[in-house]
N, C-alpha and C positions, 0 to 999 in steps of 0.2 A: 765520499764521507764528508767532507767539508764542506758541499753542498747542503747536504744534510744537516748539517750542523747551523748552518745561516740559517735555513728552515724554519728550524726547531725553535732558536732565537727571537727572530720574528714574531715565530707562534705565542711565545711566551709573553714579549713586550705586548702583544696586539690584547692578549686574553687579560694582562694584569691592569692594563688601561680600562678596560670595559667594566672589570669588576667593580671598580672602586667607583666608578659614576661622575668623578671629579676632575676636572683639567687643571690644573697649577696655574695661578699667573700674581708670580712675584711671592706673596709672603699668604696670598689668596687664592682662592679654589672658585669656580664656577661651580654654583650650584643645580642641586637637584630637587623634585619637590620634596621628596624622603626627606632630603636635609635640613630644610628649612620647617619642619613642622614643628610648632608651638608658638612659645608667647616671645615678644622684643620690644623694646620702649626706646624709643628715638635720643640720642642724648646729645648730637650737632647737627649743625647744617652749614654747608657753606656756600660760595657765591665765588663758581670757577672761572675768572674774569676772562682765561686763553681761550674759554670754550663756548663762549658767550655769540650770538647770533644778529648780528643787523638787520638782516633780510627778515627776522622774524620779530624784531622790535619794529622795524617800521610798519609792516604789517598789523600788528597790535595795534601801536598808537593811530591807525588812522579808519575805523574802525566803520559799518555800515550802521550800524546805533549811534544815532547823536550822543547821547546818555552816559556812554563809554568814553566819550574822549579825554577823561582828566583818566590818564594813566598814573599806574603807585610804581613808577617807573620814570626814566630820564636816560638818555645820553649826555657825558659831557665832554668838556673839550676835546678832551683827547680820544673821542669816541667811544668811552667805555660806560656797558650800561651801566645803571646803581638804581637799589630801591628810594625813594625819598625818606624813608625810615626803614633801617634793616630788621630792625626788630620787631618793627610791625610782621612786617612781609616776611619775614622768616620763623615767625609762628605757627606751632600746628595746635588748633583745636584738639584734633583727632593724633595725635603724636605716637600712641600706642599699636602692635599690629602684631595678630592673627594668624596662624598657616594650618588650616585642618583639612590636610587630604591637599583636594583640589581646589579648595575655596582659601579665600582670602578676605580681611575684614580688617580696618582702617579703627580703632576706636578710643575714647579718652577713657581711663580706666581710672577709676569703677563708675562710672556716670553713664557713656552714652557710647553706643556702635551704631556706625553707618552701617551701610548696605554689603552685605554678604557676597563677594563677586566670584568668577570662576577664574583661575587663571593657569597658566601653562609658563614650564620654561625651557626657552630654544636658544641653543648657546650660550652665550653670555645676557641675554634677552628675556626680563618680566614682562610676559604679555598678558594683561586683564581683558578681559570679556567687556566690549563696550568702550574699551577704552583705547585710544588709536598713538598713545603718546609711546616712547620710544624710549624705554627705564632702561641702563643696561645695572645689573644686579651681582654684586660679588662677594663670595662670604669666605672668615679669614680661616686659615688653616686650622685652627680653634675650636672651628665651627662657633663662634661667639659674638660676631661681632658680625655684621651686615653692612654693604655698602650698596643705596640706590642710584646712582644718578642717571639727570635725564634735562632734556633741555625743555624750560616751562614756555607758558602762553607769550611772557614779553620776552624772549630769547636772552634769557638770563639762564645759565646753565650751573645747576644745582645738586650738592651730593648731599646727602643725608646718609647718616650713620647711625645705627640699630646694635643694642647688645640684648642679647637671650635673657630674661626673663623669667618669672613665675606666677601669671595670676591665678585666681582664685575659682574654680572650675564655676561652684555655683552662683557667682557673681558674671562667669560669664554664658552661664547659662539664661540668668535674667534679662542680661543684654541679649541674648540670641530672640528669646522670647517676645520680647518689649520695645529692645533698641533705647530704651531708656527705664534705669536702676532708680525708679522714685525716693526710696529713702535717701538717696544721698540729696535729692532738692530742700533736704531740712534747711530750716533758717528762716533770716525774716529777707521780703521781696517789697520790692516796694513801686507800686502802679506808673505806669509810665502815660505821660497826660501828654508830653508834647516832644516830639525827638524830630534830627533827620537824616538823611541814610547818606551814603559816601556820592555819591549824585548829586546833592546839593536838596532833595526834594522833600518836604520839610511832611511831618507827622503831628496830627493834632486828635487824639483820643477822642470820639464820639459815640458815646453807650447812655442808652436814656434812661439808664436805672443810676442811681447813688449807693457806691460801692465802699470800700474801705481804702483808703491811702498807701496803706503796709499793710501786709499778710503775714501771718509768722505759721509756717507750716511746720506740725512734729512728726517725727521719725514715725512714731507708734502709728501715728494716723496713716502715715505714707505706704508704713508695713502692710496694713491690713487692707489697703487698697489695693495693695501692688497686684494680688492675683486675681481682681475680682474685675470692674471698671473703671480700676485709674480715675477715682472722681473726688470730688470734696468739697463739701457744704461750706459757701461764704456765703456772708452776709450781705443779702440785695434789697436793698429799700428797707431796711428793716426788719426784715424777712430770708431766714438761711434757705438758699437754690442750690442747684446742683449743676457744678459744671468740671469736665474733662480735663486733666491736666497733661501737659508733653509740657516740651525742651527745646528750645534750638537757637544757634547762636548767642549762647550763653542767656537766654533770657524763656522763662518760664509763660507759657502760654493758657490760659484759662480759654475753654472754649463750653458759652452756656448748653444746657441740656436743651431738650426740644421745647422747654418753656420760653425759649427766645428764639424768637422767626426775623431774620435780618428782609429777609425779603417780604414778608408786611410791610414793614416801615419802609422801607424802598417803595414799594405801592403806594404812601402815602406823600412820596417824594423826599422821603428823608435815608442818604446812603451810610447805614449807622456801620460800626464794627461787628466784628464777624466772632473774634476771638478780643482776648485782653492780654496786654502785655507787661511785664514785670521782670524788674530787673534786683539781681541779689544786691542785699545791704548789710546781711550778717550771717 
């Protein structure tokens, strides 16, 4: 009988563990995909100095791309990595995130989603499709609150913390769609003529048409684009063209319609722009 009894015990701890899908750890549960499904917006990040990687900062800083070598990274004395600016480097664009099913989606709400990806979780383990880095994922007893950490490219080891959420299904329908919410690029943008990129390698605007300086884009206009060809008539030479609009890295891209052939003018020896870029003013 008291055999029997241990049995039955066992049977019971074994069966009430499986149902619930969760394992405990501390005041947090490992997750499941069921659990995680909906909306969460990033509200920290930190910078785990104990958990931080040398072997993978030196690797970084010494890099087979000439191009790379000015790392947003440092060791110092005492060995400890540090961004050169935390606040740069501890930015997310994309700060908002996604869980539908099996898919998962990175995006800045209501503006812009990245790429749609697959992911799986194994253990304590967020694993994305494509993607080879090593998240480990823990969400609090709450179910409300998310923790990812993972060790990044310069072996700086970083947690970021997520609470659940509510956006707006057909705001994220348009991003599924689109990947870019054009009414929200309302405002005035203003032509970018000479820039240069974190490389050192300098940018100078060359388009053989005379364009406008500032753009002021309306909602109303952005609306009725939204479902058709994302386009919009500026003013070229004196003359309204038609050209493409997207998004990316905070700066508004104008790309002309098939009335502009880059590769003529290349034929002629001249390597003009492809697209046009613009950056918000208001």
């Amino acid at each position: 009988m008291k055999f029997l009894l241990i049995v039955l015990t066992m049977f019971v701890n074994l069966t009430g563990c499986k149902s619930s899908g969760l394992s405990t750890v501390g005041d947090h549960k490992k997750p499941t995909t069921t659990k995680l499904e909906g909306h969460w917006t990033l509200v920290n990040i930190e910078i785990i100095k104990e958990k931080q990687s040398v072997e993978k900062y030196k690797e970084s800083v010494q890099p087979k791309n000439p191009r790379e070598q000015s790392a947003p990274v440092y060791m110092d004395v005492n060995g400890v990595i540090k961004p050169h600016s935390a606040s740069n480097y501890l930015s997310r664009p994309m700060k908002d995130l996604v869980f539908n099913g099996d898919s998962i989606a990175w995006i800045n709400y209501p503006l812009q989603m990245g790429a749609i990806s697959f992911y799986t979780i194994e253990s304590d383990l967020l694993k994305i499709k494509n993607d080879n880095s090593q998240k480990s994922i823990v969400l609090s007893s709450h179910k409300d609150t998310l923790r990812i950490s993972y060790l990044d490219h310069y072996g700086l080891f970083l947690e970021e913390i997520y609470q659940r959420t509510t956006f707006n299904d057909s705001i994220l329908n348009i991003l599924k769609l689109y990947k870019i919410n054009l009414p929200e690029l309302a405002g005035t943008w203003e032509l970018i003529t000479e820039d240069s990129d974190k490389y050192g390698q300098e940018y100078k605007l060359d388009f053989p048409y005379k364009i406008p300086s500032t753009l002021v884009l309306k909602r109303e206009e952005l609306q009725s684009t939204l479902y058709t060809d994302r386009s919009s008539q500026i003013l070229t030479d004196g003359e309204k063209r038609k050209y493409f609009l997207n998004y990316k890295d905070d700066e508004l891209l104008l790309t002309p319609d098939k009335w502009y052939d880059p590769d003529d003018w290349q034929k002629k020896g001249r390597y003009v722009d492809k697209f046009l870029r613009f950056r918000k003013v208001k």
